[in-house]
C-alpha positions, 0 to 999 in steps of 0.5 A: 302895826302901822299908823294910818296917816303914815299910810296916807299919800304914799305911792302904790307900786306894782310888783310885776312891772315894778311901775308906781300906779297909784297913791293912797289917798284914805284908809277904808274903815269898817267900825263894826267890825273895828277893821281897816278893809282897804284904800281908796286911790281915787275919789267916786266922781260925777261919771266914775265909781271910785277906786280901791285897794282891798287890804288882801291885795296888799303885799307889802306896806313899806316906808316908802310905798305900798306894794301889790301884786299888779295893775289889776289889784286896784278895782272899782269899789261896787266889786266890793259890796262891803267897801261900797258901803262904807264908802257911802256912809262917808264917816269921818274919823279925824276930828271926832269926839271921843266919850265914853258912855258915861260922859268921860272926855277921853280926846279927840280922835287923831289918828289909828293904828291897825295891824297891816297883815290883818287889818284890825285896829289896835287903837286910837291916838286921841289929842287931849282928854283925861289921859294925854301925854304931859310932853305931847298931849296925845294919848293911845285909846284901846280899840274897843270892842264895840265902837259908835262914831257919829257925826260929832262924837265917837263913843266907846264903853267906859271899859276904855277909860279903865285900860287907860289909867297908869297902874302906879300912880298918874301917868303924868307923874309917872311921866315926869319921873321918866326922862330921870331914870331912862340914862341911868338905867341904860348906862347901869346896864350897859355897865354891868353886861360888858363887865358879866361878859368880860368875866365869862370871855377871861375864863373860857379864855383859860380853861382854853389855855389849859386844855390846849397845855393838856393837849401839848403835853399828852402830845410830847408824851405820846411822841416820847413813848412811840420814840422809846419804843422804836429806840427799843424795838431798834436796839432788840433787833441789833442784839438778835443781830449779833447773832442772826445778821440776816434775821436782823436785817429782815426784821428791820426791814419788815419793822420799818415798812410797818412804821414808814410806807416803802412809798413814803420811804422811796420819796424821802431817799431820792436826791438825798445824800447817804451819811454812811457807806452801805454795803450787801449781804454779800459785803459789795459796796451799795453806796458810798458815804456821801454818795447823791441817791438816784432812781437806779440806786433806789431801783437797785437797793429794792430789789436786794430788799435794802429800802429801809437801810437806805432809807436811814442811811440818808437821815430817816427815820422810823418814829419822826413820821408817828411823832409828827402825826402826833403833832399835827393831830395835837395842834388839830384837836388844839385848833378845835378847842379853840374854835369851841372856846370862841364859839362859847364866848360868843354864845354866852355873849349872846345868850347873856344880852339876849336873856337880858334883854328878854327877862327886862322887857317881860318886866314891862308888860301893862306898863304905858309906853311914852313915845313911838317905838318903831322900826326903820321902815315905819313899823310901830311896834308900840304907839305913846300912851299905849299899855304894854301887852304879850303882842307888843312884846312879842314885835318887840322881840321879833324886830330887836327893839327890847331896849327900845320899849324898855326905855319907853315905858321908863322901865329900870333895867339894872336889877332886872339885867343883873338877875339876867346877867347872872342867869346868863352866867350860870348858862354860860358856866354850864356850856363851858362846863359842857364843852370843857367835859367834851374837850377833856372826853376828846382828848382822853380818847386821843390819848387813848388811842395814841396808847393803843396804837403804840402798844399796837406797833410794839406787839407787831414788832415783836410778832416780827420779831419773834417770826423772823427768828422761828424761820431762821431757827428751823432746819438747824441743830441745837447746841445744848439739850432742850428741857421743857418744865417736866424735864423732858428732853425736846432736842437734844444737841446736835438734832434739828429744830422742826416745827413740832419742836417749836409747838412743843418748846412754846407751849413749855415755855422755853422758845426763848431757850431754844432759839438762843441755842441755834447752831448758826454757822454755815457747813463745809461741805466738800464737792465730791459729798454732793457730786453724783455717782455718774456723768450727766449725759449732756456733760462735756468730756471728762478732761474738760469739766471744771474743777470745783476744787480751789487751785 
């Protein structure tokens, strides 16, 4: 809603060139129709027609100027057959008398107000009369319906006059007891917000602290077990090493590239120092204690499939990496409950002025409001002694000027803030009860799936595990009988172990059993048992061929 003299005499600018062209110099009304048509920019001469603005050139009114779209959106008013009328009528609003039909003096007309997109006109500011200000004499009259201004007198149905009167009590009593409450009212509110904002930010605060406790907690949990699982996968292997050593250097290979990626280990080993001597299946020195690995060395140990020995012979280790995605996934889900704890404080924060706000300013709706309320460029959101309808309201909220109105029409807000207030506190719990349930759903998944993945890694250890010793057992004898649950001999001593014997002892129950009595020792067998019956034909002379025998 703008007001018409505030229109009056500001600057036409172009939007294209951006060049001011013109000044308005009066507002074009049509009172049958109760709308504003346009502006006139230049008076009609003795030799000229006058000059126009039509309202649906307008793009803009600001605080300053009036923007339209081009030179040509100003035009002669004899193109305009309805502007052309009015201008030949040539009705003078300022200063009119305004009655109503019965006789009642309502004031004199002052000044209008009209919506600026449509152009209709919302009322009158009238100076006197039954309904004036006490502080500023003016009152806002209701555009009616129908509207007859003469020469002397303006007259308007006397339903006017009935949207005019205070609806409790008088509007100069009313207005006296205003300016009392309108600070104490602000005050009370203000108090109150900050304090139902304050209480809600201390608990989100807190439910924060816990969960983020809750998270660490489930985190040194999850590391310790990975932990304990690798200190007994480790101590599983070194025990099956006392008999296979082999066996157990293959499994603690296939172990550790199964926890550590043998990238990530090649990364971790190169420049660092061994912090023990480290030797080959054949018993050669790999690398002295002390001892600054190099590619080469890294080169070399791949190739004997000793990565992984070396790669704890520098200081590594199987579990720090699942410890330390444990913790940088805990800090992760820590950081993200804290961001949604903060997100909810300012919601609710929010939420709680907004819902204030907007359940006082209902609360004014057919009150009269007792001075201006409008915006930085000049938009009046609600004109003195104008009552308060859905529309003012909806500009009202539009343009964040609640408080503003509310303060016009004198309006008490403290119950009314606090109903809001609790009402915004009982949102604010849910979303906290909300976002809590959904960062206690994320961390049971997290943990969860920590759980699974542990007992994923033991299960695949001990696959190995189980695997590595049914290859080293195959093709080796038994030392004792192996009896399955019927008592049925599987091998007895002496006899191989074969891959029927291994379907047969699993299914029996007795695998355990029966890898825990292989015959590990390696044969002495001498060379004349595996020499052949005959000299090779590319063989050298007898006397020459060397001798397999020890001297």
């Amino acid at each position: 809603m703008r007001k018409g003299s505030d229109v009056i005499g500001k600057v036409v600018v172009t939007y294209d060139t951006g060049l001011k062209i013109e000044r308005i110099q009066d507002l074009i009304f049509d009172q049958d129709r109760n709308q504003i048509l346009g502006f006139l920019v230049q008076e009609k001469g003795i030799f000229r027609d006058a000059r126009v603005i039509p309202l649906e050139e307008v793009l803009a009114i600001g605080a300053d100027a009036v923007v339209v779209s081009s030179k040509e959106s100003v035009s002669e008013a004899h193109k305009h057959p309805e502007i052309k009328a009015i201008l030949r009528h040539d009705n003078v609003l300022k200063g009119t008398k305004i009655l109503t039909t019965d006789g009642l003096d309502l004031g004199t007309l002052v000044d209008l107000f009209f919506d600026n997109r449509s152009g209709a006109v919302a009322g009158y500011e009238s100076s006197g009369g039954l309904f004036s200000d006490v502080y500023s004499g003016r009152s806002f009259v209701p555009a009616p319906k129908t509207l007859k201004i003469g020469r002397d007198v303006a007259f308007v149905p006397p339903e006017t006059a009935d949207l005019m009167r205070e609806q409790v009590g008088g509007i100069k009593g009313g207005a006296q007891a205003v300016g009392g409450r309108l600070q104490e009212s602000a005050d009370t509110a203000s108090r109150k917000l900050q304090e139902t904002a304050d209480a809600a930010n201390h608990k989100l605060q807190d439910s924060a602290a816990v969960a983020t406790l809750r998270l660490q907690e489930a985190g040194q949990a999850t590391s310790t077990t990975l932990q304990t699982a690798g200190e007994a996968a480790n101590g599983r292997l070194q025990a099956a090493g006392g008999k296979f050593q082999d066996f157990d250097r293959d499994a603690t290979a296939a172990l550790t590239n199964t926890l550590v990626a043998p990238a990530e280990q090649r990364l971790f080993v190169v420049g660092r120092r061994t912090e023990r001597d480290l030797f080959t299946p054949e018993n050669t020195i790999l690398a002295l204690q002390g001892q600054e690995v190099t590619l080469d060395l890294v080169e070399r140990a791949e190739q004997l499939g000793l990565l992984n020995a070396l790669y704890i012979a520098t200081g590594g280790s199987v579990t720090e990496p699942l410890s330390r995605n444990v913790q940088q996934t805990a800090a992760m889900v820590s950081d993200r409950i804290q961001s949604a704890t903060q997100s909810a404080a300012e919601t609710i924060r929010q939420s709680m002025s907004g819902m204030a706000a907007r359940s006082a300013v209902d609360q004014a709706s057919g009150r009269r409001v007792s001075r201006l309320v409008q915006t930085a460029d000049g938009f009046i959101i609600a004109a003195p002694g104008q009552i308060v309808t859905d529309s003012v309201i909806h500009d009202a909220q539009t343009y964040g000027k609640e408080t503003d109105l509310l303060n016009a029409v004198g309006l008490a807000p403290a119950d009314a803030v606090r109903s809001s207030a609790d009402d915004a506190w009982l949102e604010g719990r849910s979303q906290l009860r909300d976002r809590t349930a959904l960062a206690q759903a994320n961390l049971s998944d997290f943990w969860q799936t920590l759980q699974e993945k542990a007992q994923e890694l033991q299960g695949r250890s001990a696959r190995a595990i189980k695997q590595q010793r049914i290859e080293q057992a195959l093709g080796r004898p038994v030392t004792r009988v192996i009896l399955d649950p019927q008592d049925n001999v599987v091998l007895n001593v002496g006899e191989l172990i074969t891959h029927r014997a291994i379907r047969l002892a699993d299914q029996g129950g007795v695998l355990n059993v029966l890898l825990n009595s292989v015959y590990t020792k390696e044969p002495t067998i001498d060379d004349r048992e595996i020499r052949a019956s005959e000299h090779g034909t590319a063989a050298l002379e007898p006397h020459h061929q060397p001798s397999l025998q020890p001297n």
